[in-house]
Rosetta silent file (secondary structure, phi, psi, omega in degrees, C-alpha in Angstrom):
SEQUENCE: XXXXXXXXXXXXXXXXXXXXXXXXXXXXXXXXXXXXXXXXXXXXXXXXXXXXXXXXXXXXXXXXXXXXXXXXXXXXXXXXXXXXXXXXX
SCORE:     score description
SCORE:     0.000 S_00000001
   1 L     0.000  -15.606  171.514  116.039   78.040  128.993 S_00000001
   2 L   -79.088   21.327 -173.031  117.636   77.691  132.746 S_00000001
   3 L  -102.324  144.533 -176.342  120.011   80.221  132.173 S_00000001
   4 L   -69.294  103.402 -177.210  120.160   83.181  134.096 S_00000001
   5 L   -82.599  117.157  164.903  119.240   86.769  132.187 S_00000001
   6 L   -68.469   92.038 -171.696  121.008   89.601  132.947 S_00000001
   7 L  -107.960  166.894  160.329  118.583   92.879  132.054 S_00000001
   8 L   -77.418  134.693  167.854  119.288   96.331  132.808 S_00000001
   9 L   -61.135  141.162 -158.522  117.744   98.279  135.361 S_00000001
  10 L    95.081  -63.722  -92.729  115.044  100.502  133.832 S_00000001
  11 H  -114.642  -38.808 -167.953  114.794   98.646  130.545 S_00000001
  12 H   -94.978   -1.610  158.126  110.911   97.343  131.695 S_00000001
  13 H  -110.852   16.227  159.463  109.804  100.438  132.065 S_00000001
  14 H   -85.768  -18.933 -163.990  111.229  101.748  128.687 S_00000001
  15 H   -80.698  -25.321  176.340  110.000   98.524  127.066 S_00000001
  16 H   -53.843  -66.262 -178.538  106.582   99.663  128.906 S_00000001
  17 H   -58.508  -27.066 -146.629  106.762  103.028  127.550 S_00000001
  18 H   -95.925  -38.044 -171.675  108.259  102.415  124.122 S_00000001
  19 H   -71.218  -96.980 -171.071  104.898   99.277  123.373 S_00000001
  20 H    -3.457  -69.020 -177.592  102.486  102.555  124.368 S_00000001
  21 H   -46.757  -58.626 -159.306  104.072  104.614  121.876 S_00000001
  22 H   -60.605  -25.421 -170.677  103.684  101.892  119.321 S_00000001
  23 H   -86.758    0.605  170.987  100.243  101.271  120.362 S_00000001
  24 H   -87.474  -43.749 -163.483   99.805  105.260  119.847 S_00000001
  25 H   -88.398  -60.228  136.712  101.446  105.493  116.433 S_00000001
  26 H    32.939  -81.605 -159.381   98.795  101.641  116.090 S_00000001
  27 H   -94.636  -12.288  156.384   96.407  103.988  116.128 S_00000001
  28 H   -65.802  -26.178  176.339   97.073  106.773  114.354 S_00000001
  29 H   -75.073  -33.308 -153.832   98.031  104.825  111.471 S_00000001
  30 H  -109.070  -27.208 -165.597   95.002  102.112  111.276 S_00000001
  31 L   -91.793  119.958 -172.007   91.759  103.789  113.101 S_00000001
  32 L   113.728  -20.219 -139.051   89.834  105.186  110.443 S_00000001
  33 L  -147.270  109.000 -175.092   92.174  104.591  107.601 S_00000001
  34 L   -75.519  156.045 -168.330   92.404  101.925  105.003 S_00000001
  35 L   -93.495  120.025  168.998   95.892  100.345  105.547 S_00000001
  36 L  -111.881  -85.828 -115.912   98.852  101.362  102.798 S_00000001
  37 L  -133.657  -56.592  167.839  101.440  102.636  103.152 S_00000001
  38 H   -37.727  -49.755 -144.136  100.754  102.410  107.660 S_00000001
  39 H   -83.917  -45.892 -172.576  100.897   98.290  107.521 S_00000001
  40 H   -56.183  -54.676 -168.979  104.586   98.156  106.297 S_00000001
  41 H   -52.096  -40.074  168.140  105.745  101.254  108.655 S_00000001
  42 H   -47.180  -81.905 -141.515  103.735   99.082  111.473 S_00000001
  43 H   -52.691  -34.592 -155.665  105.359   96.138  110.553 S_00000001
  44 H   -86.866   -3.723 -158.315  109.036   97.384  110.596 S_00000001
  45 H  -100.894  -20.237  175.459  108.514   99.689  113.687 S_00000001
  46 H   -56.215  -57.704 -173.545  106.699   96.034  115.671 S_00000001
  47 H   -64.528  -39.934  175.935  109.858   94.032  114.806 S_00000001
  48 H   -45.213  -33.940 -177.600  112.512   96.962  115.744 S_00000001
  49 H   -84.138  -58.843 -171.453  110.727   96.852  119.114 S_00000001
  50 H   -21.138  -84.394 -163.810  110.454   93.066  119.347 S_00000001
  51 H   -43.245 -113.915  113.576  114.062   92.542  118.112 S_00000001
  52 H    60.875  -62.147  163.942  115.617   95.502  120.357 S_00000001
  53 H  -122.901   14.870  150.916  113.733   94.509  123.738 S_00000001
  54 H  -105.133   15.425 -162.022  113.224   90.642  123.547 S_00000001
  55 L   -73.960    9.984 -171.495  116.433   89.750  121.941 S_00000001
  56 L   -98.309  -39.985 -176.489  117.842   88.069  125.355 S_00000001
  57 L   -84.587  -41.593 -144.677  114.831   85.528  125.200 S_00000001
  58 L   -72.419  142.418  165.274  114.375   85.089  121.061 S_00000001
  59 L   -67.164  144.028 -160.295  116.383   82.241  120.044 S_00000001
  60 L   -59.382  143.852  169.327  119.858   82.771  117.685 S_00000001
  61 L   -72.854  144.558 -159.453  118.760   83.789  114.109 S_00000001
  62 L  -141.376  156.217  176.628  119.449   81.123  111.631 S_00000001
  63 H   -53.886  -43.613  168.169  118.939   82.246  107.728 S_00000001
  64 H   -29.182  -89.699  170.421  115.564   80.652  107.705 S_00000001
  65 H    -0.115  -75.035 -148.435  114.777   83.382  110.495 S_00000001
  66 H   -71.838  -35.925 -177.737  115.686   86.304  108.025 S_00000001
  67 H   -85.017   -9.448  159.998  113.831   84.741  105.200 S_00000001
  68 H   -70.951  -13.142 -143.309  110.493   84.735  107.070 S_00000001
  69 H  -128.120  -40.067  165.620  111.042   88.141  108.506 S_00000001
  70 H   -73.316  -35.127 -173.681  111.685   89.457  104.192 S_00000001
  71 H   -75.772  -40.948  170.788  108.580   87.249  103.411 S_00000001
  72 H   -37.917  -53.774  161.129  106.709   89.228  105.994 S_00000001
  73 H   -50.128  -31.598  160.893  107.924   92.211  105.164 S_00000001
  74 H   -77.633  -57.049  162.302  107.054   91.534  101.553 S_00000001
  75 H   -33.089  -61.256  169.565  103.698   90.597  102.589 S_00000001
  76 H   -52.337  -52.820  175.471  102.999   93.777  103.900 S_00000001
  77 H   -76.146   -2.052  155.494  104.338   95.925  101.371 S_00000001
  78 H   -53.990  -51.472  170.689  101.246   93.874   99.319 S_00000001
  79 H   -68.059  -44.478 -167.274   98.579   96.598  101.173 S_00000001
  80 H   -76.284  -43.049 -173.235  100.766   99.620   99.767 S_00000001
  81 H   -56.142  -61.774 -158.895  101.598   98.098   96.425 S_00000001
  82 H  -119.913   35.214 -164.151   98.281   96.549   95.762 S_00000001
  83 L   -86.479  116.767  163.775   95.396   98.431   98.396 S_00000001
  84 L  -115.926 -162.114  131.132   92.515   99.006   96.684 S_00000001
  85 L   -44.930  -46.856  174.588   88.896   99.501   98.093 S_00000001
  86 L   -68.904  -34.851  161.165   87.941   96.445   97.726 S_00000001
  87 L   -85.532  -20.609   88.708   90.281   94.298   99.419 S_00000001
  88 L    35.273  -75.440 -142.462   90.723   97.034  101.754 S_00000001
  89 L   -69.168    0.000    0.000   86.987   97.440  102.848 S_00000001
């Protein structure tokens, strides 16, 4: 964790700009709206940023890693597969 990170100039205020958007698309998808089809599209467009602008701090990916990141992903697709009203509401 003492090691020195090299970012690109710029990069904090795209990472600025790019978490807005997501918290824009956030809310277009969820306010309002029972969650389907939105919670997966969330989920894959959260990790793309995570993955994309923290990958200098996140720790090396180990297989474990990928199978929590499919059970998540699985999870998820559980509101579009199985959204009803009730569980839903």
């Amino acid at each position: 964790m003492d090691e020195k990170m090299v970012s690109k100039p710029g990069l904090g205020r795209v990472a600025l700009l790019a978490a807005f958007l997501l918290a824009v698309v956030h809310q277009y998808l969820f306010y309002g709206k029972m969650p389907g089809i939105s919670y997966p599209i969330f989920v894959v467009l959260f990790y793309a940023f995570i993955l994309y602008f923290a990958k200098e701090q996140l720790r090396k990916q180990t297989w474990f890693s990928y199978v929590w990141m499919v059970s998540i992903f699985l999870l998820s697709l559980t509101y579009m597969l199985f959204g009803n009203w009730f569980l839903c509401a």
